[in-house]
C-alpha positions as CSV (number, residue, x, y, z in Angstrom):
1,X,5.2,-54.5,-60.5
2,X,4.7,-51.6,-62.9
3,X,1.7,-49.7,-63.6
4,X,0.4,-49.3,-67.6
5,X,-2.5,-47.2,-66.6
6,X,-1.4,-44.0,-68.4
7,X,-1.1,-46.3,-71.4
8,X,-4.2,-47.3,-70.7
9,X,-5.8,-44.0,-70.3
10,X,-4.0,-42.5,-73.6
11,X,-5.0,-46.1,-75.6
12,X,-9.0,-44.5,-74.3
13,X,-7.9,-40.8,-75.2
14,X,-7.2,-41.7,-78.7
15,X,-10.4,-44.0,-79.0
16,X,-12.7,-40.7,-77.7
17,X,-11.4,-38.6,-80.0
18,X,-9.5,-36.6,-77.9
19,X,-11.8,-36.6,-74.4
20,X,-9.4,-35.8,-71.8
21,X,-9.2,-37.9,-69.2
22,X,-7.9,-36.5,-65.7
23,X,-6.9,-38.5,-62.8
24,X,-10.1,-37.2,-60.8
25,X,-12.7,-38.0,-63.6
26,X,-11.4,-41.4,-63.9
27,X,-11.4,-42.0,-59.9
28,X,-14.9,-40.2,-60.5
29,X,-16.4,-42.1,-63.0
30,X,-14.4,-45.7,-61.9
31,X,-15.3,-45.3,-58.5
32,X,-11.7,-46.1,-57.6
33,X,-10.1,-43.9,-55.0
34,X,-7.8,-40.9,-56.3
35,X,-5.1,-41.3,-54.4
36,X,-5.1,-45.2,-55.8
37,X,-5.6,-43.9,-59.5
38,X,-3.0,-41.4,-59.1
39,X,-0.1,-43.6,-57.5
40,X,-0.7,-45.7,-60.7
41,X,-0.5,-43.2,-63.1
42,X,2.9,-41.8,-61.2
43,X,4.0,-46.1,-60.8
44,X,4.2,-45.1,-56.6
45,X,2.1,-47.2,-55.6
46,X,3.7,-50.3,-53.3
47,X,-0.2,-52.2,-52.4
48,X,-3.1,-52.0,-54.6
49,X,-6.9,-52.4,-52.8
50,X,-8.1,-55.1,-55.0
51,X,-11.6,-53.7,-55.0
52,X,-10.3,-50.2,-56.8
53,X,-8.4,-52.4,-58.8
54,X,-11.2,-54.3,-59.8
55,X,-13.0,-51.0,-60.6
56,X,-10.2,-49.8,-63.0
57,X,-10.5,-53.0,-64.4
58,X,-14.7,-52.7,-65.3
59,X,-13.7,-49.0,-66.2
60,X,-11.3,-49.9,-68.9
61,X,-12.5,-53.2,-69.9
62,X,-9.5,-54.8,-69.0
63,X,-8.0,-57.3,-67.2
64,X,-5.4,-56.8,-64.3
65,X,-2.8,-57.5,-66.7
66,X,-3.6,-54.9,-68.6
67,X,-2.9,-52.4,-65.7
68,X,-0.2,-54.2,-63.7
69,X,2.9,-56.2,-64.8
70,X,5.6,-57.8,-63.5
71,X,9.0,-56.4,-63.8
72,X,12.5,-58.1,-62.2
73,X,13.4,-54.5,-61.4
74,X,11.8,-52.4,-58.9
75,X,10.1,-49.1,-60.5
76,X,11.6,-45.9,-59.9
77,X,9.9,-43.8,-57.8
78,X,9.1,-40.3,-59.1
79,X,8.9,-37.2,-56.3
C-alpha cells in the first residue's frame, strides 16, 4: 500500500489559498494521532488504526481510496 496523503494535503493547500497545513494541525484538527498522520505523509507506515483512518477520511472528505492504494511493489522506506 502507498499513502497519497501529502497529495491530499497539497490538493487542500491549493483550495485554501495557501493555508499551510502541518502534520500536527492536521493530527490536531482530524483528531487522528501524529505519529499515524506523520507515517503517511513519510509512506512508513506498515498498519493503519482504522479509527484514525476514518478520521482522515471525515477531515478530507474522502474516501480510504483517496489516502491508501494498492501497489504490487512494496514502498520505499525513507529514514
Amino acid at each position: 500500500m502507498n499513502s497519497r496523503l501529502s497529495i491530499l494535503i497539497s490538493e487542500r493547500f491549493i483550495r485554501q489559498g495557501g493555508r499551510r497545513l502541518g502534520i500536527r494541525k492536521i493530527a490536531e484538527e482530524s483528531g487522528a494521532h501524529v505519529s499515524t498522520v506523520q507515517r503517511l505523509m513519510n509512506n512508513s507506515i506498515r498498519r493503519v488504526p482504522l479509527d484514525d483512518l476514518a478520521k482522515l477520511c471525515r477531515y478530507f472528505d474522502c474516501q480510504v481510496g483517496d489516502i491508501l492504494v494498492y501497489s504490487p511493489e512494496p514502498p520505499a522506506i525513507m529514514e
